[in-house]
Phi, psi and omega in degrees: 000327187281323156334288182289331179284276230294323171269330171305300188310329171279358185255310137328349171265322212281294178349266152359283202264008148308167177235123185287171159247130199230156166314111165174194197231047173245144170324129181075359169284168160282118184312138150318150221266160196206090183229081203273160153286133190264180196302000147242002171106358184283092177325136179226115189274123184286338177266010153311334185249045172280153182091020145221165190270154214222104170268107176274114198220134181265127161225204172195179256221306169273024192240123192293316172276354140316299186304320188326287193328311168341328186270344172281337141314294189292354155286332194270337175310291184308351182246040095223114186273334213247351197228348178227143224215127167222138178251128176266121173244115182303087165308009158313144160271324189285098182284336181285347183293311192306297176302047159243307176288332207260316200306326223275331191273345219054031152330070191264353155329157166255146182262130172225170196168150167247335161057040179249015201021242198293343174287008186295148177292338174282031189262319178269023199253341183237356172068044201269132197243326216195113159297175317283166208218139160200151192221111160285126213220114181330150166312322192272033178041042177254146182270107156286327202193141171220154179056088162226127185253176136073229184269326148340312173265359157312300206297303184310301177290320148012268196296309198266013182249321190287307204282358169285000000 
């Protein structure tokens, strides 16, 4: 009997001093869940793409350092089509200024929007203050790195691409 109380009490401590995983948009939570239309109206659910790594990245069509960045997506896309993944969320009012922005870049990623700009529910469900904003998010929708540009998110999917 002294036996079973002490591990049920050591099992209720371990309970206790876990850390659940939890929703939310700080390293190691689970992205908040994201189900939008993409540029023909179809909902596209962000957790369609588990099991690859997924870069969720918010712009908009007006925002100059959204348009920089792009060719550096899009390099990175292409040098793995089969293992990295990007969901683009518009923060656009317009749809033809967006579908514009996308011809331009040459987008083939999914592009999704609601086209409510800050009133869309991912501004607060992602805390979103300013484009652009992105959270690289794990095959299991676990967050690894948010707001990461440039050669830094180059690197990090690198490294986290090479070593599969």
């Amino acid at each position: 009997m002294k036996k079973t109380l002490l591990i049920l009490g050591f099992l209720c401590c371990v309970i206790i001093s876990s850390k659940a995983q939890v929703v939310g948009t700080d390293i190691g939570d689970i992205a908040p869940e994201i189900d939008l239309p993409d540029t023909k109206g179809n909902n596209v659910v962000l957790s369609s793409l588990r099991g690859s790594l997924t870069l969720v990245d918010f712009w908009a069509s007006w925002c100059g350092p959204c348009i920089k960045e792009q060719p550096a997506l899009l390099k990175l896309y292409n040098a793995y089509p089969d293992k990295f993944s990007i969901y683009s969320v518009s923060m656009d009012t317009k749809k033809p200024l967006w579908l514009a922005a996308i011809a331009r870049g040459k987008l083939p990623w999914i592009q999704v929007s609601d086209l409510k700009y800050w009133k869309s529910p991912v501004v607060g469900d992602y805390m979103l203050q300013s484009v652009p904003l992105n959270f690289l998010i794990d095959k299991n929708g676990i967050i690894l790195a948010k707001n990461i540009h440039g050669k830094a998110l180059e690197d990090m999917v690198n490294s986290l691409l090479t070593a599969q």
